[in-house]
N, CA, C and O of each residue as an XYZ file, in Angstrom:
860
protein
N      -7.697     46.811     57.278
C      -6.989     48.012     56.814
C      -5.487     47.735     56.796
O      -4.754     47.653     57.781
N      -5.189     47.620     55.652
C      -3.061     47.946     55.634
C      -2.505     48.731     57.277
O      -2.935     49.460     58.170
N      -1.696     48.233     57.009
C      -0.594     49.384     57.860
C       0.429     50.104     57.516
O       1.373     49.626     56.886
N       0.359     51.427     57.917
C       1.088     52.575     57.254
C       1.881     51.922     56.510
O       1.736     51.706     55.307
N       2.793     51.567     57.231
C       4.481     51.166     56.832
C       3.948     49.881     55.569
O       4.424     50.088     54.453
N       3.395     49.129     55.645
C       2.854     47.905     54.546
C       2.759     48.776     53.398
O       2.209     49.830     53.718
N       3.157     48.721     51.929
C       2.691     48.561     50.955
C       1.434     48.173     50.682
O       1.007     47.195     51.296
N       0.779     48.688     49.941
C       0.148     48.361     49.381
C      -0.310     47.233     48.006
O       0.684     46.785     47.435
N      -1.285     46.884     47.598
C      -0.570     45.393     46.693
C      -0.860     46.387     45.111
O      -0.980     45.753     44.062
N      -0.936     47.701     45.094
C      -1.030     48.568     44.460
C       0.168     48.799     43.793
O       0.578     48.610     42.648
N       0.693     49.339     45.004
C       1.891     50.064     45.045
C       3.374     49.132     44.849
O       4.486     49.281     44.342
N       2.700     48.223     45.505
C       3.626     46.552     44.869
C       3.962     46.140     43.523
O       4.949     45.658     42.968
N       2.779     46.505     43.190
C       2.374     45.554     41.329
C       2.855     47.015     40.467
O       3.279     46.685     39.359
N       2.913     48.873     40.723
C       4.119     49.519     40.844
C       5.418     49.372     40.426
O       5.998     49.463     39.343
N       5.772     49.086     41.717
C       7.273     48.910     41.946
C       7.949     48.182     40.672
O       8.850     48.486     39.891
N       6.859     46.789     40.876
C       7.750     45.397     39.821
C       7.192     45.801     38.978
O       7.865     45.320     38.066
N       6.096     46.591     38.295
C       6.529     47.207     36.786
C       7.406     48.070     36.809
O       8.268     47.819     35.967
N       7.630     49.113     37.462
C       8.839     50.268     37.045
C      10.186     49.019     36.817
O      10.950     49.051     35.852
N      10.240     48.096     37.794
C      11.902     47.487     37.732
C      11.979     46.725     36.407
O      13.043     46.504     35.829
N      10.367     46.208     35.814
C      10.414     44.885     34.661
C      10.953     46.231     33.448
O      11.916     46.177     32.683
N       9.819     47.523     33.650
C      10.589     48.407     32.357
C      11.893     48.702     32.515
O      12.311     48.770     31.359
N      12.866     48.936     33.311
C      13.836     49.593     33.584
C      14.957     47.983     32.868
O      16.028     47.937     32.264
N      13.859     46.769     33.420
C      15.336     45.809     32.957
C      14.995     45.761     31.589
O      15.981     45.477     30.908
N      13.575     45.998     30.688
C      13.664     46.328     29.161
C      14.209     47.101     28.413
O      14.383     46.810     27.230
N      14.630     48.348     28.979
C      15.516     49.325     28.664
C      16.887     48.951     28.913
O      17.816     49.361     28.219
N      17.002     48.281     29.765
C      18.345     47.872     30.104
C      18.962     46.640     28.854
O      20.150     46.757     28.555
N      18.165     45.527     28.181
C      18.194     44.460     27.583
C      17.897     45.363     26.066
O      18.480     44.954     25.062
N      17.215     46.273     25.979
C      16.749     46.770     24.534
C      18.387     47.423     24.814
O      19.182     46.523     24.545
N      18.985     48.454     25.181
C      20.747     49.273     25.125
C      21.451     47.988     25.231
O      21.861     47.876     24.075
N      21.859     46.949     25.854
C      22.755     45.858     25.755
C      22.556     44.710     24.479
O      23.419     43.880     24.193
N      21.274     44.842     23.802
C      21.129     43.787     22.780
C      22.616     44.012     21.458
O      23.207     43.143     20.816
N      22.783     45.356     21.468
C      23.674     45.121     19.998
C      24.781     44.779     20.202
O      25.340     43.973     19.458
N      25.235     45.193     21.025
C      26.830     44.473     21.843
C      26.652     43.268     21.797
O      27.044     42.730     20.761
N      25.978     42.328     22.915
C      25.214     40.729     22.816
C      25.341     40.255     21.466
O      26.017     39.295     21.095
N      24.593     41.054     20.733
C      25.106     40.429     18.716
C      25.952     40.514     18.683
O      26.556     39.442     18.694
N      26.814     41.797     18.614
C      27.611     41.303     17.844
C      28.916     40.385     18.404
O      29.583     39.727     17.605
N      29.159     40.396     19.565
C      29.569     39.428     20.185
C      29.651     38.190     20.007
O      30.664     37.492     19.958
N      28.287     37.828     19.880
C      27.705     36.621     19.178
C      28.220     36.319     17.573
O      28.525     35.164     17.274
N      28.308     37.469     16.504
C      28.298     37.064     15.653
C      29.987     36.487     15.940
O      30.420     35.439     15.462
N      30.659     37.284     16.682
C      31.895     36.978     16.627
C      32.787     35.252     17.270
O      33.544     34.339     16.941
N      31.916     35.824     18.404
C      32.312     34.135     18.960
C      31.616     33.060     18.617
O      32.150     32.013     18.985
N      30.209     32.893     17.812
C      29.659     32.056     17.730
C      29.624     31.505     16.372
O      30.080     30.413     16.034
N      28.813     32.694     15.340
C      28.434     32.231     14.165
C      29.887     32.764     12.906
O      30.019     32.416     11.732
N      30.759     33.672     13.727
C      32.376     33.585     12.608
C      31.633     33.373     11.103
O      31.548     32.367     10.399
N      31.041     35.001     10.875
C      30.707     34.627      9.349
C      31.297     34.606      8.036
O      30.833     34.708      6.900
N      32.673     34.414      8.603
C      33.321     34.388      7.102
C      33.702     32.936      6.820
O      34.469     32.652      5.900
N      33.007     31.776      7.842
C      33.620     30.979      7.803
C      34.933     30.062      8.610
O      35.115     28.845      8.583
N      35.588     30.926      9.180
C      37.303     30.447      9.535
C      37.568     30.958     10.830
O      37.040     32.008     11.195
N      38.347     30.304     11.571
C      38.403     30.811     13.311
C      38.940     31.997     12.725
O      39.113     32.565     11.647
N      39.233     32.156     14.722
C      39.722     33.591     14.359
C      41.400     33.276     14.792
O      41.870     32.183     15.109
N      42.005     34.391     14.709
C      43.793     33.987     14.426
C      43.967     34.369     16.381
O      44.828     33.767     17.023
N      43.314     35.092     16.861
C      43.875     35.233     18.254
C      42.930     34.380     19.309
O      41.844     33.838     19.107
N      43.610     34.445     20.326
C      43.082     33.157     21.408
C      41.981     34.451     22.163
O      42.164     35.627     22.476
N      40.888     33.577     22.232
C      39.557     34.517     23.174
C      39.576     34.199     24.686
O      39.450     33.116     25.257
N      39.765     35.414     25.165
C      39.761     35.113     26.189
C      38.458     35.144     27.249
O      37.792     36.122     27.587
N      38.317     33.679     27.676
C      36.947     33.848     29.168
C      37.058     33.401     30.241
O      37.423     32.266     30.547
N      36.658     34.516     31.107
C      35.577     35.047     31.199
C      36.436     36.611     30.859
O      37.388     36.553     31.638
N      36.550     37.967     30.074
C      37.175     38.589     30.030
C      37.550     39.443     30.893
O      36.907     39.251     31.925
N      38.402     40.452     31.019
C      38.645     40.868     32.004
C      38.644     42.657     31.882
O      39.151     43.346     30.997
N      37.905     43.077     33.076
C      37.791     44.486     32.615
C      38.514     45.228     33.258
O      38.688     45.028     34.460
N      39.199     46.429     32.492
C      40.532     47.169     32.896
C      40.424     48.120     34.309
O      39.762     49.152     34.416
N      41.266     47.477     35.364
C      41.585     47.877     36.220
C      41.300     49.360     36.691
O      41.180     50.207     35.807
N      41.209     49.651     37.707
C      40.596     51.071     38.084
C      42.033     51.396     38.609
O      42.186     51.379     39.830
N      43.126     51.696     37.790
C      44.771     52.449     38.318
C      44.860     53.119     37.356
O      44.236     53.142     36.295
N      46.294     54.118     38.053
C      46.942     55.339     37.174
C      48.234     54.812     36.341
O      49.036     53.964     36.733
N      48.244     55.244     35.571
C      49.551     54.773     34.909
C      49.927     56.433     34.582
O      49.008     57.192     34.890
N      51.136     57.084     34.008
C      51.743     58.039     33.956
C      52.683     58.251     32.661
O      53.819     57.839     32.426
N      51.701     59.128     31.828
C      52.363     59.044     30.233
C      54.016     59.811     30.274
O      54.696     59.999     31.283
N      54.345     60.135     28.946
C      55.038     60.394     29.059
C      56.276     61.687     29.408
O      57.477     61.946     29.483
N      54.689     62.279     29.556
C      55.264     63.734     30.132
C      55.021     64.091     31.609
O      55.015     65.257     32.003
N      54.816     63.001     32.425
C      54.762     62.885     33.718
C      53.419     63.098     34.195
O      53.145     63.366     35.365
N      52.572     62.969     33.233
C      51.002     63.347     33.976
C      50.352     62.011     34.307
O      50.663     61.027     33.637
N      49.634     61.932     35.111
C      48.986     60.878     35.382
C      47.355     60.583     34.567
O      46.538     61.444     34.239
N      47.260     59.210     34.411
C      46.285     58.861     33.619
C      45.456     57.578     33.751
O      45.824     56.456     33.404
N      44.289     57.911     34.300
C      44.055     56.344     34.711
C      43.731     55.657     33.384
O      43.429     56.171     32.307
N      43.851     54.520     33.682
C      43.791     53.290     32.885
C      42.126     53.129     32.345
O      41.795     52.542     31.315
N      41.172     53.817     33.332
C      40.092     53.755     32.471
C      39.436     54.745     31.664
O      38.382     54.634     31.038
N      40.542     56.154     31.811
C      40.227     56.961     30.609
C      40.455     56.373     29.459
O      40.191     56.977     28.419
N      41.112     54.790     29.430
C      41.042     54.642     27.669
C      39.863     54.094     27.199
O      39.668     54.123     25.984
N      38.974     53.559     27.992
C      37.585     53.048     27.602
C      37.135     54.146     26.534
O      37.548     55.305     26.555
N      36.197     53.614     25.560
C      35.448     54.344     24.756
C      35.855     53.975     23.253
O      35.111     54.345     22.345
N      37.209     53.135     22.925
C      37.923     52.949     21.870
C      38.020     51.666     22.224
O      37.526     51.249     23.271
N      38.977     50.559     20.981
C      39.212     49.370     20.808
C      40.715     49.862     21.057
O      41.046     50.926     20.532
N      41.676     49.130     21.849
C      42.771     49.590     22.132
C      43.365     48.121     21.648
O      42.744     47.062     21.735
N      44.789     48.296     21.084
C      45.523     47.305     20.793
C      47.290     47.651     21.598
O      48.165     48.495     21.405
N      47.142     46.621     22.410
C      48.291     47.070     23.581
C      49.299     46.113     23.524
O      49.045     44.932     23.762
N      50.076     46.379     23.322
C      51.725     46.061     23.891
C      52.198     46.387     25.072
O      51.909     47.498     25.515
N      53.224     45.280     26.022
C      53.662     45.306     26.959
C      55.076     44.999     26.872
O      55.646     43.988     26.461
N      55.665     46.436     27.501
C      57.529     46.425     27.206
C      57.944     47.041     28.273
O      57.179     47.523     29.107
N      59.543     47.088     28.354
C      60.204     47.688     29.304
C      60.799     49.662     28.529
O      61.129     49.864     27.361
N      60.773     50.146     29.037
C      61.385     51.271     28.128
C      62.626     51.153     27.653
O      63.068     52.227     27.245
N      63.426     50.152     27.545
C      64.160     50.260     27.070
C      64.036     50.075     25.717
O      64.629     50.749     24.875
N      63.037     48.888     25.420
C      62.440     48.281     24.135
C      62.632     48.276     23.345
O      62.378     49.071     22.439
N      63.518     46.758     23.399
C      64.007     45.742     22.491
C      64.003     45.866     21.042
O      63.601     46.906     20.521
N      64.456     44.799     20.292
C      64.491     44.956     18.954
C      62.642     44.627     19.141
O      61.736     45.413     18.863
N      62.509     43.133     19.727
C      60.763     42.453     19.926
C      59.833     43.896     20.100
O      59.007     44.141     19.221
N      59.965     44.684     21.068
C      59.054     45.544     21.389
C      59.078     46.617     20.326
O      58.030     47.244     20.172
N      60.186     46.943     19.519
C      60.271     48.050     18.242
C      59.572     47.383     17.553
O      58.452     47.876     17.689
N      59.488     46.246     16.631
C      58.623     45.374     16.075
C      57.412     45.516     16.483
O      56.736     46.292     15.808
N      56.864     44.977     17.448
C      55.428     45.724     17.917
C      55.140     46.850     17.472
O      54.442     46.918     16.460
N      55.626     48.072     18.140
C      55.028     49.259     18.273
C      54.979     49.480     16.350
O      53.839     49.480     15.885
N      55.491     49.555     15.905
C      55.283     49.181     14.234
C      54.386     48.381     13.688
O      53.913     48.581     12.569
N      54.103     47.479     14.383
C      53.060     46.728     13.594
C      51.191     47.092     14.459
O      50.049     46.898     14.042
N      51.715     47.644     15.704
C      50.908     48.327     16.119
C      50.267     49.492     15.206
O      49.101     49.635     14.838
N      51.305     50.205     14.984
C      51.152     51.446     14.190
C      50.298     51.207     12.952
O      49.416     51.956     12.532
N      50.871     49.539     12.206
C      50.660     49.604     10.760
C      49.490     48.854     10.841
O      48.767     49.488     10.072
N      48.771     47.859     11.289
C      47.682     47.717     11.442
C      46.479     48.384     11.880
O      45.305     48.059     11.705
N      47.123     49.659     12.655
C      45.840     50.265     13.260
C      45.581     51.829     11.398
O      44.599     52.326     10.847
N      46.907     51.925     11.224
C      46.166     52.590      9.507
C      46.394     52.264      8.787
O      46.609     52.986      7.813
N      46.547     50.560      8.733
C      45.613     49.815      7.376
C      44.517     49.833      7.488
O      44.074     49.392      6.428
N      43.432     50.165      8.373
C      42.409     50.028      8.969
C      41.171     50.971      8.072
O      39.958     50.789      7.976
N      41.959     51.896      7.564
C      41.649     53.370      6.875
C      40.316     54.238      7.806
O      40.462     54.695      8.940
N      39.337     54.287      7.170
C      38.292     54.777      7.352
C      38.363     54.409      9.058
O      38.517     55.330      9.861
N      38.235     52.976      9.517
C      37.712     52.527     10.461
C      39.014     52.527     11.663
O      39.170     51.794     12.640
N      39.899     53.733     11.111
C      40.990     53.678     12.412
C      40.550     54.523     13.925
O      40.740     54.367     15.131
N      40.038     55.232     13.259
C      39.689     56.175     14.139
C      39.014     55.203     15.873
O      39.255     55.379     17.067
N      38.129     54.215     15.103
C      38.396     53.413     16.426
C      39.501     52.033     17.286
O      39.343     51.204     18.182
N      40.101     52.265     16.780
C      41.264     51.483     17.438
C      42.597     52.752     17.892
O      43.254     53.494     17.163
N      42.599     52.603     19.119
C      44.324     53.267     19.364
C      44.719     52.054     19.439
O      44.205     50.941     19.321
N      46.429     52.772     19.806
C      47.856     51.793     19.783
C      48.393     52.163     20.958
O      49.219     53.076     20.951
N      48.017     51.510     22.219
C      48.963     51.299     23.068
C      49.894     50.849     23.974
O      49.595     49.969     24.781
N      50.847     51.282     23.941
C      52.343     50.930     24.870
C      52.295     50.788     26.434
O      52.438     51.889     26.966
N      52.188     50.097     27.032
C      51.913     49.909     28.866
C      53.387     49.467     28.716
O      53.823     48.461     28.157
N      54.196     50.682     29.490
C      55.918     50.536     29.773
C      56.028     49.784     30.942
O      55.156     50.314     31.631
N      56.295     49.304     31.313
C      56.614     47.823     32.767
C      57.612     48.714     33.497
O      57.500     48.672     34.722
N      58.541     49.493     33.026
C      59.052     49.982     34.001
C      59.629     51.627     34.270
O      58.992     52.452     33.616
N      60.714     52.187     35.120
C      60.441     53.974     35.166
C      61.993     54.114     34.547
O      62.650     54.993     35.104
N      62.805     53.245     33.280
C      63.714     53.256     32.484
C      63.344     54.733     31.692
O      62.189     55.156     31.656
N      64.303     55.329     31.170
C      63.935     56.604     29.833
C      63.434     55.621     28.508
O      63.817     54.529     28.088
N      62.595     56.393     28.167
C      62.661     56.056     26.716
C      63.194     56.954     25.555
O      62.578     57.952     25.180
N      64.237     56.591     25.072
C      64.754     57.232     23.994
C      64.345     58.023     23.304
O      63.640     57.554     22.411
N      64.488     59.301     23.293
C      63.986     60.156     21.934
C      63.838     60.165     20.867
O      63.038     61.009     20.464
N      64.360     59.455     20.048
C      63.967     58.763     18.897
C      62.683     57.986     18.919
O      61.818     58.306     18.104
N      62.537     57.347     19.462
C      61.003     56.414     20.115
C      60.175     57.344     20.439
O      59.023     57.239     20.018
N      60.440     58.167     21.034
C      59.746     59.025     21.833
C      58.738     59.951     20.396
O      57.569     60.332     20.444
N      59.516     60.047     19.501
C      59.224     61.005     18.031
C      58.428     59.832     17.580
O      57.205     59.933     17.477
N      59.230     58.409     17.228
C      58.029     57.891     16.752
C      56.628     56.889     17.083
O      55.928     56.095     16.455
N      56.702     57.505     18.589
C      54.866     57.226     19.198
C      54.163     58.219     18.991
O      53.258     58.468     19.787
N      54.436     59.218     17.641
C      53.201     60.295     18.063
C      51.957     59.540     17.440
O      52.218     58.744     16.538
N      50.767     59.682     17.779
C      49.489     59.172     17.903
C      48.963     57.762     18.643
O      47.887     57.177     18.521
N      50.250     57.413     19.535
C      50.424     56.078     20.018
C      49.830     56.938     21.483
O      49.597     58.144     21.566
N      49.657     55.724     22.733
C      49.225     56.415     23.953
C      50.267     55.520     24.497
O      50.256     54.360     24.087
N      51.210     55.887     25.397
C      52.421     55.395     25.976
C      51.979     55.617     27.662
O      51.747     56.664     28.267
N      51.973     54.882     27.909
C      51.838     54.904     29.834
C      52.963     54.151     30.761
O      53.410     53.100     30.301
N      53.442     54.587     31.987
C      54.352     53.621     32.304
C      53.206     53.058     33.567
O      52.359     53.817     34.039
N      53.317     52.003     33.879
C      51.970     51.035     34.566
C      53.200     50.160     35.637
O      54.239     49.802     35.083
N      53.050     49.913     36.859
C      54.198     48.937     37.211
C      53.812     47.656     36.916
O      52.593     47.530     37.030
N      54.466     46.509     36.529
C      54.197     45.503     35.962
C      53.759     44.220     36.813
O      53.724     43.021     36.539
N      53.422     44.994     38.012
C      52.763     43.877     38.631
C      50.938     44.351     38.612
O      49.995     43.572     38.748
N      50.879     45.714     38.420
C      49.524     46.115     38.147
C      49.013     45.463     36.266
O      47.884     45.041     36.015
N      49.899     45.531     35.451
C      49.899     45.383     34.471
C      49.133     43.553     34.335
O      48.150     43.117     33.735
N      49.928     43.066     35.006
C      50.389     41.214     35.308
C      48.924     40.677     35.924
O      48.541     39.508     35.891
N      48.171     41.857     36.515
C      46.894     41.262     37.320
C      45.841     41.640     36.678
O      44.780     41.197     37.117
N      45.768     42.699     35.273
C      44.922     42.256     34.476
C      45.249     41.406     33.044
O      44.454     40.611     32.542
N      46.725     41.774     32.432
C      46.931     41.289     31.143
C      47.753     39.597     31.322
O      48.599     39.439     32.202
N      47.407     38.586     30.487
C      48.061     37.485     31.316
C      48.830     37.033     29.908
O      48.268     37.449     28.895
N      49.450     36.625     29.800
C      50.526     35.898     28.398
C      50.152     34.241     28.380
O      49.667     33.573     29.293
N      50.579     33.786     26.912
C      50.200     32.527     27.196
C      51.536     31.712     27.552
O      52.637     32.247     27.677
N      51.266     30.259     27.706
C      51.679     29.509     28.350
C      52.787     29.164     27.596
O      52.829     28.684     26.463
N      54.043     29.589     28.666
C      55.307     29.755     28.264
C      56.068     31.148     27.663
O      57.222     31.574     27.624
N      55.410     31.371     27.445
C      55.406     33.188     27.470
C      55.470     34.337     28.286
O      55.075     34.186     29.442
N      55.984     35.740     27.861
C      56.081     36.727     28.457
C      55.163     37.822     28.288
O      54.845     37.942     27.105
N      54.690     38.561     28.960
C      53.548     39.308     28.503
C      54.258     40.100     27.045
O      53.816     40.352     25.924
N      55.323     40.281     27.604
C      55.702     41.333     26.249
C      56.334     40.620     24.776
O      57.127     41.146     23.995
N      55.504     38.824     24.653
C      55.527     38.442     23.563
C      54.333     39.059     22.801
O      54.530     39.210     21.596
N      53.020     39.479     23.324
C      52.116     39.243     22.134
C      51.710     40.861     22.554
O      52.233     41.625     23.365
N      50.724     41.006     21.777
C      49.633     41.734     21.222
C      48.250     41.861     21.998
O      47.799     40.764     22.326
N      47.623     42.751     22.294
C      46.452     42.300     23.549
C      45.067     43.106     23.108
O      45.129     44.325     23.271
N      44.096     42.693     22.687
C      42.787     43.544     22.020
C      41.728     43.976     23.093
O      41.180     43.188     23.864
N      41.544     45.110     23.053
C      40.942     45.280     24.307
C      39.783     46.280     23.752
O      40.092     47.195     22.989
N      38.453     46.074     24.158
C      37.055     46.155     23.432
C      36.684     47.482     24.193
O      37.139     47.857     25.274
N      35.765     48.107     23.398
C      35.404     49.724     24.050
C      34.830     49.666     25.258
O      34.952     50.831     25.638
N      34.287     49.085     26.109
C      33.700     48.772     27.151
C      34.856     48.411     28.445
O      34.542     48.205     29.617
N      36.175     48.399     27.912
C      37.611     48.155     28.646
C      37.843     46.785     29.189
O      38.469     46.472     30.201
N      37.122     45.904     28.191
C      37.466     44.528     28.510
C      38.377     43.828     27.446
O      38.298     43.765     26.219
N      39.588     43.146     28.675
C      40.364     42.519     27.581
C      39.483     41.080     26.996
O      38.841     40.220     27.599
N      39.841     41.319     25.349
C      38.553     39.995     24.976
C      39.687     39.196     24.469
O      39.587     37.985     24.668
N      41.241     39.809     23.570
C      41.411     38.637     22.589
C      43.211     38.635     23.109
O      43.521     39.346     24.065
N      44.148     37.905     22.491
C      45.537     37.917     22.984
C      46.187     37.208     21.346
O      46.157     36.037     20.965
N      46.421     37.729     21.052
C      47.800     37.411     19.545
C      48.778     36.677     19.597
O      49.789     37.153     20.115
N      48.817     35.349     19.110
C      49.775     34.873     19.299
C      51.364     35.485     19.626
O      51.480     36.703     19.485
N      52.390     34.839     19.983
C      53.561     35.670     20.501
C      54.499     35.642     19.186
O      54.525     34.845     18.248
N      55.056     36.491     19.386
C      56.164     37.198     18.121
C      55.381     37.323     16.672
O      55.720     36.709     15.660
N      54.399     38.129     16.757
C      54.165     38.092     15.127
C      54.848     38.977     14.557
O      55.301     39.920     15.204
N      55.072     38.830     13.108
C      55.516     39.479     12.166
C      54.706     39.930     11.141
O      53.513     39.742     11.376
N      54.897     40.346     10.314
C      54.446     41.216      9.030
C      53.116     40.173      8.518
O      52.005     40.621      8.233
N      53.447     38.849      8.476
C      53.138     37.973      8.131
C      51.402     37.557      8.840
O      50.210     37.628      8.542
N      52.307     37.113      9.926
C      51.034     36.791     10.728
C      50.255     37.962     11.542
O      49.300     37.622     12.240
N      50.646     39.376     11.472
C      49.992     40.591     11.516
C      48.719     40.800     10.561
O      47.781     41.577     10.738
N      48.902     40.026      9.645
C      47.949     40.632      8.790
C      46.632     39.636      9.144
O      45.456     39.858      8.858
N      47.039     38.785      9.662
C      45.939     37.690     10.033
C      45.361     37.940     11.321
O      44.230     37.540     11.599
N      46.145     38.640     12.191
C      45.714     39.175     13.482
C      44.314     40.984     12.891
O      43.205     41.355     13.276
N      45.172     41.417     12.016
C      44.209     42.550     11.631
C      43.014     41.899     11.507
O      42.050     42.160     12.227
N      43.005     40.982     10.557
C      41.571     39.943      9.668
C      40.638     40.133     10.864
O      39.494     40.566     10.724
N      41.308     39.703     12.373
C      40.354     39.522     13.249
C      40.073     40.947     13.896
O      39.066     41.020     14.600
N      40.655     41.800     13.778
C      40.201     43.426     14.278
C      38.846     43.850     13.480
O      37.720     44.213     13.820
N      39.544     43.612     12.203
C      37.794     43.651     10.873
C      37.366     43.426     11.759
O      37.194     44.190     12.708
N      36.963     41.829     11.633
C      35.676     41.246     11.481
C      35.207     41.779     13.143
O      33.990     41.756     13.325
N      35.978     42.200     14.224
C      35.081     42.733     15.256
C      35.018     43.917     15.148
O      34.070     44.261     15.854
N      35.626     45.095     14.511
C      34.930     46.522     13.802
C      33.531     45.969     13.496
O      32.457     46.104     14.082
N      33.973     45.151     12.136
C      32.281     45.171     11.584
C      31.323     44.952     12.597
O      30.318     45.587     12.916
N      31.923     43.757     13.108
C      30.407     42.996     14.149
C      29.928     44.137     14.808
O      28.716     44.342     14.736
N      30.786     45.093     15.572
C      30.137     46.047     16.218
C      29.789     47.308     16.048
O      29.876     48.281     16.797
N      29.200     47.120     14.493
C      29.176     48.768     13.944
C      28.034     49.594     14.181
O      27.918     50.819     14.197
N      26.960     48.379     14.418
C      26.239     49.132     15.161
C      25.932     49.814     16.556
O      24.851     50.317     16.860
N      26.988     49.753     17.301
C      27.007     50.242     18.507
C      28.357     51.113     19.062
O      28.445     51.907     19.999
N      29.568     50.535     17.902
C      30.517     51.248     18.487
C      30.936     52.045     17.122
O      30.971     51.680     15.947
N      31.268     53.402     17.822
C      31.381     54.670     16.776
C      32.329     55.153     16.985
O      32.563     55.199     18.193
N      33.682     55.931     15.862
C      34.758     55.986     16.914
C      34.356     57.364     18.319
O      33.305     58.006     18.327
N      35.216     57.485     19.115
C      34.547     57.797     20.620
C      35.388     59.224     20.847
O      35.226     60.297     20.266
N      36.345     58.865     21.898
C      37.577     59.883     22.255
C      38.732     59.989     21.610
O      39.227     59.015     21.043
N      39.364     61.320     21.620
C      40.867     61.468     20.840
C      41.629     60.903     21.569
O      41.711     61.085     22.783
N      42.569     59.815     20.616
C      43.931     59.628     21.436
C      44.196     60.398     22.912
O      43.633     61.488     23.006
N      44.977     59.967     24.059
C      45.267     60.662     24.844
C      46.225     61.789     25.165
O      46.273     62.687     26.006
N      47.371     61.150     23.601
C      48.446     62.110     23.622
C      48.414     62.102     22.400
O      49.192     62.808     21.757
């Protein structure tokens, strides 16, 4: 006879079916992400790399507050749910960082139809004012001030660089995946978009646009 506390080989063979369905459900919801992932890093179906450096193993966005611009606080993982394209500046921001936030702007509605999933945002490095003029033209942008050592321990720049040379793509799931070469222009913006496409498309079957801007 079993003993109370023993399982049964019933109640065993149970268990490891409920867990084998639960990891099929789990592998059937994670398969379209897995594609398109795949189509992106692996099979590149248009042919041609991609223009920004991939980053692995990626890194997923920090569980902190950052504090927009009207003094409210906002954690960093209310932006999950969207493809975020982020810049890193000081508020004072430079001629380099005005350049950004513009090409931020202009790539995310060349995008047309498919803007709705990408925001544009600004992670400020420090508790400087930002100008009112700037201030008018981030409306539909999400502006946070983050201290830049919280910033520094998830977003990393490349080698020889400052974080607030490049461009940073960050996937609905709040992982940083891709990094833009440093100082682009008009030029090489449009080659950085090429690669926003082609991961819209890859992931159209799973990602839909999500939440409104924050501000």
């Amino acid at each position: 006879m079993p003993q109370p506390e023993t399982p049964s080989d019933g109640a065993v063979r149970r268990q490891g079916g409920g867990r084998l369905k639960m990891l099929a459900v789990l592998l059937v919801c994670a398969a379209p992400v897995v594609a398109s992932y795949f189509t992106f890093y692996v099979v590149r179906p248009e042919g041609r790399q991609n223009f920004g450096e991939l980053i692995s193993p990626q890194r997923a966005v920090p569980d902190i507050k950052g504090v927009d611009l009207n003094g409210t606080g906002v954690s960093l993982q209310a932006l999950k749910g969207q493809w975020l394209l982020v810049s890193v500046a000081g508020a004072g921001c430079d001629e380099a960082c005005v350049e950004h936030l513009y090409l931020q702007r202009q790539m995310r509605e060349s995008l047309g139809r498919e803007k709705d999933r990408l925001d544009w945002v600004w992670l400020i490095s420090d508790d400087a004012t930002v100008a009112e003029p700037l201030r008018v033209a981030l409306k539909g942008a999400t502006a946070l001030r983050v201290p830049a050592p919280e910033i520094a321990a998830w977003l990393a720049p490349g080698s020889g660089q400052v974080l607030a040379d490049h461009l940073y793509l960050v996937d609905p799931m709040g992982n940083w995946m891709l990094r833009f070469p440093a100082k682009l222009d008009k030029v090489t913006a449009a080659k950085a978009k090429r690669d926003i496409e082609r991961l819209l498309r890859a992931a159209n079957s799973w990602d839909k646009p999500g939440r409104e801007p924050i501000n």
